[in-house]
N, C-alpha and C positions, 0 to 999 in steps of 0.2 A: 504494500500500500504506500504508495507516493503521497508527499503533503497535502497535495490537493485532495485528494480522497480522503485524506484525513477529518476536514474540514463538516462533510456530510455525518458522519458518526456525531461530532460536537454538535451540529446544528439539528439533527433529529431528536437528539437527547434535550437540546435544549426547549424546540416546540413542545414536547410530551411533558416536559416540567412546566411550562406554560400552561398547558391545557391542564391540568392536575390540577396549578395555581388559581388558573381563572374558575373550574368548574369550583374548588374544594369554596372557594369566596362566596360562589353563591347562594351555597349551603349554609356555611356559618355565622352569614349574616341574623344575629342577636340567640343566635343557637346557644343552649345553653348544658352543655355535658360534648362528651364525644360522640365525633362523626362513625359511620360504619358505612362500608362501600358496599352497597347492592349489587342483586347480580347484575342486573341493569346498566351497572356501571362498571362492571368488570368486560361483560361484552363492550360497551362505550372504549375505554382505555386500551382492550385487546385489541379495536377495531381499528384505533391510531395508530397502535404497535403495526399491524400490518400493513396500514398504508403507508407508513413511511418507511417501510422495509420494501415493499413493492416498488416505491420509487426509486431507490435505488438503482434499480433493472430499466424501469419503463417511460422516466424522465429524462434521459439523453434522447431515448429514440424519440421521444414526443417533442423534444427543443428540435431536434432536428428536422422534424416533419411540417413545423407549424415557423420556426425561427433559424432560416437556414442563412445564418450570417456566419460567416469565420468566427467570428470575434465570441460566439457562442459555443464556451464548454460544456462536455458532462458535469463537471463542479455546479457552474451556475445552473442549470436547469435542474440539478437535485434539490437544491438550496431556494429553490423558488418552489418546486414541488413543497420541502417543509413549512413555509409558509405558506402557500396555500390548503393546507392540509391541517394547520391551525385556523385557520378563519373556514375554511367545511365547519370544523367540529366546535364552531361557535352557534353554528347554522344545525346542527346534530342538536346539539343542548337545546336550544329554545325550542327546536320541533319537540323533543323531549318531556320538556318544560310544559309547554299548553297541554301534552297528553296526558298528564300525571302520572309521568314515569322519573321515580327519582333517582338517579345516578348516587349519592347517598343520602342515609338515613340519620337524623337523631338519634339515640339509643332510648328507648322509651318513649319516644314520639309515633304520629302516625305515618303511614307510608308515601303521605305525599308530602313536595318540597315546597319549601317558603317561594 
């Protein structure tokens, strides 16, 4: 793995720490005891894990098909992939959200989210 490719590992790790951050916030807003991750939200989080692992594979060939400049690597188009793959799962959560499906739980609360 060359430096460049290094880059996509830091920046996928880093969206999924985002998306953790931003969902676990909207949870805890005035919550009062510990969070618990529903299954809901294990599928949600596994489902990031694999789209930014698919990108990997499917984001060069996609810069190339749609952005066929020189000046465009596989680095960038992975790294664009993870940002876009954080704002999807912004657009996941609130679909989520109006259905009453909570990604987590209060511990002794009911099953739907603030």
């Amino acid at each position: 793995m060359n430096a460049q490719d290094a880059i996509f590992p830091f920046t996928a790790l880093l969206m999924l720490g985002l998306i953790w951050i931003r969902t676990r916030i909207q949870y805890s807003r005035g919550a009062e005891g510990p969070l618990r991750l529903q299954r809901a939200g294990q599928i949600y989080f596994g489902s990031a894990v694999v789209l930014l692992a698919v990108g990997w594979f499917v984001a060069p060939a996609l810069g190339q098909t749609f952005w066929p400049v020189p000046g465009v690597t596989p680095t960038l188009m992975r790294v664009v992939w993870c940002l876009a793959t954080y704002y999807i799962f912004i657009v996941v959560h609130r679909v989520m959200k109006t259905r009453g499906t909570g990604v987590f739980r209060q511990e002794g609360a009911s099953l739907s989210p603030r």
